[in-house]
C-alpha positions as CSV (number, residue, x, y, z in Angstrom):
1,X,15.7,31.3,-9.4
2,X,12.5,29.9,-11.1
3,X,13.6,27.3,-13.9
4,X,12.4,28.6,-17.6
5,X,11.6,26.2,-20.1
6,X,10.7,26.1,-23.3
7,X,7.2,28.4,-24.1
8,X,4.5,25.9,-25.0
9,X,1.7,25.1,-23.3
10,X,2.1,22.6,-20.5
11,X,-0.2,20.4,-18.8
12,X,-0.6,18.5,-15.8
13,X,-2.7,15.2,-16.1
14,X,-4.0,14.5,-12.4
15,X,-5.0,10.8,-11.9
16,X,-7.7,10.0,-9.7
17,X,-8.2,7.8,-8.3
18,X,-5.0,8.1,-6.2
19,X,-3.8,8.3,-2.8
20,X,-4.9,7.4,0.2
21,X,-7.4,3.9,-0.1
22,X,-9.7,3.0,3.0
23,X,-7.2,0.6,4.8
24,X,-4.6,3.8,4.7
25,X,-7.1,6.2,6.5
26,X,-8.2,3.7,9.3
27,X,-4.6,2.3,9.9
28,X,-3.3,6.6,10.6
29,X,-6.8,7.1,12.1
30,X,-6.2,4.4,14.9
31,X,-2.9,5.9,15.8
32,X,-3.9,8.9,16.0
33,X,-7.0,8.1,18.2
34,X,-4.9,5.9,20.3
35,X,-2.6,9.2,21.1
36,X,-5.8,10.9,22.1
37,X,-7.3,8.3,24.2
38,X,-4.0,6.7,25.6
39,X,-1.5,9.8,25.1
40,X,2.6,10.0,24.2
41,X,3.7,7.5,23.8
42,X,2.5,5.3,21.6
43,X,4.5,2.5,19.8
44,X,3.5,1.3,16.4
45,X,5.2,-2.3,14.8
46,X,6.7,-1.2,11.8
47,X,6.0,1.8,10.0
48,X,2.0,2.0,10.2
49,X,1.6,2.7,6.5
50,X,4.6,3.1,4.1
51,X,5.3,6.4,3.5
52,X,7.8,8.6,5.2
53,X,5.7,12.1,5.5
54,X,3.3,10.0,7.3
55,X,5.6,8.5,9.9
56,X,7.1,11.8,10.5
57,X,4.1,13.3,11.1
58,X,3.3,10.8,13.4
59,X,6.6,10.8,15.0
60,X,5.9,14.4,15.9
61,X,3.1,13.5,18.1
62,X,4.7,11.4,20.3
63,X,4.0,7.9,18.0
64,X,7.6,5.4,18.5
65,X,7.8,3.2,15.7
66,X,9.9,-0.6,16.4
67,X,11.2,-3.2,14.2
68,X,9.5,-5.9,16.9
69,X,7.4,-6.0,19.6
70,X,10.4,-7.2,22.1
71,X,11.4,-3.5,22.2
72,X,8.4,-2.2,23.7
73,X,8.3,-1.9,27.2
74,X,5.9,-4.7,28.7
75,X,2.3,-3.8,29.4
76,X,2.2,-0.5,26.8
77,X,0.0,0.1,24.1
78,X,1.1,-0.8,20.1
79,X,-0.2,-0.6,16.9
80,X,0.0,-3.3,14.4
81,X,0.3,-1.7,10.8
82,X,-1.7,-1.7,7.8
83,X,0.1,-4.5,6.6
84,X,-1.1,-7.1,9.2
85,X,1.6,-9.6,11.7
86,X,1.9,-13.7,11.8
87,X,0.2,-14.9,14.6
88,X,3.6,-15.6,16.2
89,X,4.1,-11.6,16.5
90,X,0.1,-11.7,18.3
91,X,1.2,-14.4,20.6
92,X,4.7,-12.3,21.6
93,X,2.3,-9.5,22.4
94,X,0.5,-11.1,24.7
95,X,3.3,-12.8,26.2
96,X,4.7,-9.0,27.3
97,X,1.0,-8.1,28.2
98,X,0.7,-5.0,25.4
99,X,-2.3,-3.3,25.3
100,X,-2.9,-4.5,20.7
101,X,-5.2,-2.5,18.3
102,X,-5.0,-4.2,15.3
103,X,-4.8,-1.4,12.0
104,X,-4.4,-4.6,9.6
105,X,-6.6,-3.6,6.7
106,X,-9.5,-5.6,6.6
107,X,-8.5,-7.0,2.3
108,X,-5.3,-7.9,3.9
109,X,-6.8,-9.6,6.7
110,X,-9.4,-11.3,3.9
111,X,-5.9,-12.7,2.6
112,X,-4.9,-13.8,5.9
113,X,-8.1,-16.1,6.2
114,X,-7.9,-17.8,3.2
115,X,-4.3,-18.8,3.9
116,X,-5.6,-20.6,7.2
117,X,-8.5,-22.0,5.2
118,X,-7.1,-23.3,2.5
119,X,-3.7,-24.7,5.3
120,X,-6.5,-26.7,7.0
121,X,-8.0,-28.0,3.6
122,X,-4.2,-29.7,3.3
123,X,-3.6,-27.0,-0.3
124,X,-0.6,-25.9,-0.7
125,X,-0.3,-22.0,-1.2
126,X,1.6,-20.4,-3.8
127,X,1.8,-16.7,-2.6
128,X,2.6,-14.4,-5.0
129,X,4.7,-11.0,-3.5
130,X,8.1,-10.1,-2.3
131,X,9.6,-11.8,0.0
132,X,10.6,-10.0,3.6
133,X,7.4,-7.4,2.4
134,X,5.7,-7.3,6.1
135,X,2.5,-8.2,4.1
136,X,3.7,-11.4,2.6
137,X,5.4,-12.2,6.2
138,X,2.2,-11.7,7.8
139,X,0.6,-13.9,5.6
140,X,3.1,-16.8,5.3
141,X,3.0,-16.7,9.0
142,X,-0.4,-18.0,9.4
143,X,0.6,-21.5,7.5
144,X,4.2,-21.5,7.4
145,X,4.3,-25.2,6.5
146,X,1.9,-24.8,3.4
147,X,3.4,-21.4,1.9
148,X,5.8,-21.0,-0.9
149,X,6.7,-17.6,-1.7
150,X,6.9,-16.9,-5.5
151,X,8.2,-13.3,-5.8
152,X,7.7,-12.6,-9.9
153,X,7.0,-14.7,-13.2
154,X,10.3,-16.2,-13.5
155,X,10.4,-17.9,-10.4
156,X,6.8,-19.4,-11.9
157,X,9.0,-21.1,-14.0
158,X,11.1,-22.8,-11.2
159,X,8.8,-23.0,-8.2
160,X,9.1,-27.0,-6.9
161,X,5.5,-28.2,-4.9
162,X,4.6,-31.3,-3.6
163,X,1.3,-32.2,-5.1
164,X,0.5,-30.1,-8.4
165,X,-3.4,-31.4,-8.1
166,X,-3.7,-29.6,-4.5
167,X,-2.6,-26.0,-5.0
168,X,-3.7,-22.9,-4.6
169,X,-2.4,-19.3,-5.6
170,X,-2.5,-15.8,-3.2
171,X,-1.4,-12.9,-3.5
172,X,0.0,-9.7,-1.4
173,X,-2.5,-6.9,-1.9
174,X,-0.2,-4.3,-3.5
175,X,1.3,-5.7,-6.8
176,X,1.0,-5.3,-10.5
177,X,-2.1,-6.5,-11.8
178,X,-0.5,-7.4,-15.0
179,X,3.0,-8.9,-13.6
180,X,0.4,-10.9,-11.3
181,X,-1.9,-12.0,-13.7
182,X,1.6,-13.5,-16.0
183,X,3.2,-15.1,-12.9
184,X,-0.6,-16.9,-12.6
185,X,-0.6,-17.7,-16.5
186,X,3.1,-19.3,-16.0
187,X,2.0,-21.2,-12.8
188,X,-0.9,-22.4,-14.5
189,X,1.0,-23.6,-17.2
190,X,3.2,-26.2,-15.1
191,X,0.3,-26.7,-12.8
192,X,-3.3,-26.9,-15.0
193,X,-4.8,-27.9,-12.2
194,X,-3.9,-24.7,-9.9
195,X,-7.1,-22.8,-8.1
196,X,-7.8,-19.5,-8.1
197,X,-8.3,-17.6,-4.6
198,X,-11.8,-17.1,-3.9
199,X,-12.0,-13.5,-4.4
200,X,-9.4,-11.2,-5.9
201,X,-6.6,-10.7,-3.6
202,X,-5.3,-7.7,-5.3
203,X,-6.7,-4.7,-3.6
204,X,-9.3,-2.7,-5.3
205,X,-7.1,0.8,-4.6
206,X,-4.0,-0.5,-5.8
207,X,-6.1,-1.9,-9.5
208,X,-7.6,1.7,-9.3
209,X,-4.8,3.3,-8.7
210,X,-2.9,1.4,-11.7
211,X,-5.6,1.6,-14.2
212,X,-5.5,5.7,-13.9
213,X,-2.2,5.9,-14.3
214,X,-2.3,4.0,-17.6
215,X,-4.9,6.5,-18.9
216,X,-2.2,9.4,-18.2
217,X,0.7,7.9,-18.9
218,X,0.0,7.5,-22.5
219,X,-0.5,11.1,-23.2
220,X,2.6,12.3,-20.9
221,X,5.9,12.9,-21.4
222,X,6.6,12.4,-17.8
223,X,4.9,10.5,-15.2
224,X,5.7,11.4,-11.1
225,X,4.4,9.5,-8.3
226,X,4.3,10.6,-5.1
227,X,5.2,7.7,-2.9
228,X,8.1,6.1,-0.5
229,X,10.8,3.4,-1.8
230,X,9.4,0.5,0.6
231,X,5.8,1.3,-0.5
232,X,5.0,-1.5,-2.9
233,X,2.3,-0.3,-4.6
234,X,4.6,3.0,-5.4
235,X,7.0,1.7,-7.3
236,X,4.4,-0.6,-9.2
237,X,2.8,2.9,-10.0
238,X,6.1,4.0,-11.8
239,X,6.6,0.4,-13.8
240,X,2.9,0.6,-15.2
241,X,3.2,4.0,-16.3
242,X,6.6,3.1,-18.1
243,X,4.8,-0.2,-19.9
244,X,1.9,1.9,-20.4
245,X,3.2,4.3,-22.5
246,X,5.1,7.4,-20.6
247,X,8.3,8.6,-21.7
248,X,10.0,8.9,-18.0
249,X,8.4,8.0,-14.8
250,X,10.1,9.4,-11.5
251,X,8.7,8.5,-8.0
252,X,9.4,11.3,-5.4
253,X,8.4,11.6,-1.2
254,X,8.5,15.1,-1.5
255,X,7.8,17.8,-4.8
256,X,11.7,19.7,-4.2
257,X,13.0,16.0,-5.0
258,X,11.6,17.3,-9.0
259,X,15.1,17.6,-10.9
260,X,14.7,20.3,-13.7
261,X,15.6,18.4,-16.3
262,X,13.4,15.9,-15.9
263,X,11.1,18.3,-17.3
264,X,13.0,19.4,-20.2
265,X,11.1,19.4,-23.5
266,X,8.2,18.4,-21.9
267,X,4.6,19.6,-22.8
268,X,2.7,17.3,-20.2
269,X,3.4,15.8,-17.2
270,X,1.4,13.1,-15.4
271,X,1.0,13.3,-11.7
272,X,-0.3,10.6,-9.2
273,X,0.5,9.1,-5.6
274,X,0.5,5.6,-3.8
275,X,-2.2,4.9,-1.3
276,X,-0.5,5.5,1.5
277,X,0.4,9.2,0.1
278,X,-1.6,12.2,1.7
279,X,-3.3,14.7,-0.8
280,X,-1.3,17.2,0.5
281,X,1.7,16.4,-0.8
282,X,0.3,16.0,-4.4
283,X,-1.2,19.1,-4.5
284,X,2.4,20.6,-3.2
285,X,3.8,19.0,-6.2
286,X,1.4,20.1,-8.5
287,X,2.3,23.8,-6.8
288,X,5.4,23.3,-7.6
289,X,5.5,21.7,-11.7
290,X,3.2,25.8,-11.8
291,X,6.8,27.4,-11.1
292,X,7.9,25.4,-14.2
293,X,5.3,26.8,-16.8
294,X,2.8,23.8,-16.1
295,X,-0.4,25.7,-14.9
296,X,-3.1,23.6,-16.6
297,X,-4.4,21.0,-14.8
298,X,-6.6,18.3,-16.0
299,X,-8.0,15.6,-13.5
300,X,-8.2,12.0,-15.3
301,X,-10.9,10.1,-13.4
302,X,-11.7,6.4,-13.9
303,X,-13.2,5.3,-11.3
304,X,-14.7,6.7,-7.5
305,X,-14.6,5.1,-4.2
306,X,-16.3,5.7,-1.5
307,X,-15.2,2.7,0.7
308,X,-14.3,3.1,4.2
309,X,-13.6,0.5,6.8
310,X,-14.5,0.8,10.9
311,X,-11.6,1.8,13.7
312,X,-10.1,-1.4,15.2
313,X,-12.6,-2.4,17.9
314,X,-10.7,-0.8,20.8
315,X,-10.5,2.7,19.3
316,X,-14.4,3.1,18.6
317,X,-15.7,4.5,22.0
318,X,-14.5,8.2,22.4
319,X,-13.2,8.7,25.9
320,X,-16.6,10.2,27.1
321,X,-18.3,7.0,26.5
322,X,-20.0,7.8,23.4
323,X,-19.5,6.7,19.8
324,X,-16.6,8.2,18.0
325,X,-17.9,10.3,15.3
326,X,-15.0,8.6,13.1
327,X,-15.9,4.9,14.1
328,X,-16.6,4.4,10.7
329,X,-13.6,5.0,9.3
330,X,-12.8,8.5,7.2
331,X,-11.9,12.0,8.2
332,X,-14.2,14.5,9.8
């Protein structure tokens, strides 16, 4: 029975940009162009991107998704996720002779680089994300014995290191600007002498993502984004809309998670997804806030992005020979 609330004229702010970023659409792009070239089945280490519609999907066409590569039989072909693997997890591949296409996104790989730089340059590395993240693990693994993990600001205030005029900060690609920006400010206030990373670290998706859903959230009375509970950059989406103004802030994998009264007394309703979050799913959602009276719907755009990244090396020859029509990353 469609829910009736009160008669007033209800809005849907749309943030854009949202959803899917470039590193997304080339990380489910390889897997599903190694189905087509390799066929069923597939594995993938760890979920490929993290969002649970996706991996279903996936799942449905004959992808297997493992916790390690030690549970692949030896010799078949794997995916290594969005979210990039410690050279110790590269080195166990070869060791069972898997056939690797590497999905890392190329800003986390960026990340990954400056860790071994700045390892060989004798810095020690303050990197800034949540520990166990398959990001930050990733990334610690390529200088184990120069990374300290600080996971929020208060830990800034804790945080022991050897030599205060040889450190350097990094960051895992999905976090709050803003809670970034203060752990940095608190580090930097212990350490004066602590360098910057060479280039931001912070993706540009998940800053795009997070300055459009400040723009909604102050004129909504609710805030929903679509996105899984392990996806990082999700959950930061629902924290910035809360410190940016909106009422309530609910995240959701699917639109029949929407509890009625979450909606109660409200006039406008902001809507926005994570970027590893299909369109689909949001414009199901924004189906579904209709059967609740909320039929006007405004798209808030800040910024556009037109990025895309190239298929992992292995994937770009179609199996006729010729260049994939997707080798540059996207949809056709």
């Amino acid at each position: 029975m469609q829910t009736t609330i009160a008669d007033v004229t209800k809005k849907v702010l749309l943030a854009a940009p949202r959803g899917y970023c470039a590193g997304v659409d080339r990380a489910v792009i390889a897997v599903e162009k190694a189905l087509d070239r390799f066929g069923s089945p597939v594995y993938v280490r760890k979920q490929i991107v993290h969002n649970i519609h996706v991996v279903r999907t996936l799942e449905e066409r004959g992808a297997i998704f493992v916790d390690e590569v030690d549970e692949i039989p030896e010799g078949a072909n794997v995916v290594f996720s969005a979210h990039g693997v410690s050279p110790a997890v590269v080195k166990r591949a070869e060791e069972r002779n898997l056939v690797t296409i590497d999905a890392t996104c190329p800003l986390v790989t960026k990340v990954h680089r400056e860790a071994v730089r700045f390892a060989r340059d004798d810095f020690e590395i303050l990197l800034i994300g949540h520990e166990g993240h398959e990001e930050v693990e990733g990334t610690a693994g390529e200088a184990p014995n120069h990374v300290t993990i600080v996971n929020n600001p208060d830990e800034a205030d804790t945080v022991q290191v050897k030599d205060p005029d040889k450190l350097v900060w990094l960051s895992q690609t999905t976090l709050s600007v803003d809670e970034t920006m203060e752990t940095v400010r608190r580090l930097r206030a212990r350490f004066p002498n602590l360098q910057d990373p060479p280039s931001d670290d912070i993706c540009y998706a998940t800053q795009n993502r997070q300055v459009a859903v400040k723009k909604i959230a102050a004129g909504a009375d609710v805030v929903i984004v679509v996105g899984s509970s392990n996806s990082s950059n999700s959950v930061r989406l629902v924290e910035v809309a809360l410190d940016a103004g909106a009422k309530k802030s609910y995240r959701i994998d699917y639109p029949d998670e929407v509890q009625p009264e979450w909606l109660e007394g409200a006039e406008t309703v902001g809507v926005t997804s994570g970027a590893s979050v299909p369109e689909i799913l949001v414009q199901e959602l924004v189906r579904k806030l209709s059967e609740y009276g909320f039929d006007e719907v405004e798209e808030v755009k800040t910024a556009h992005e037109d990025l895309v990244f190239s298929l992992p090396k292995e994937l770009r020859v179609s199996l006729d020979g010729k260049k994939d029509p997707r080798a540059l990353g996207g949809r056709v």
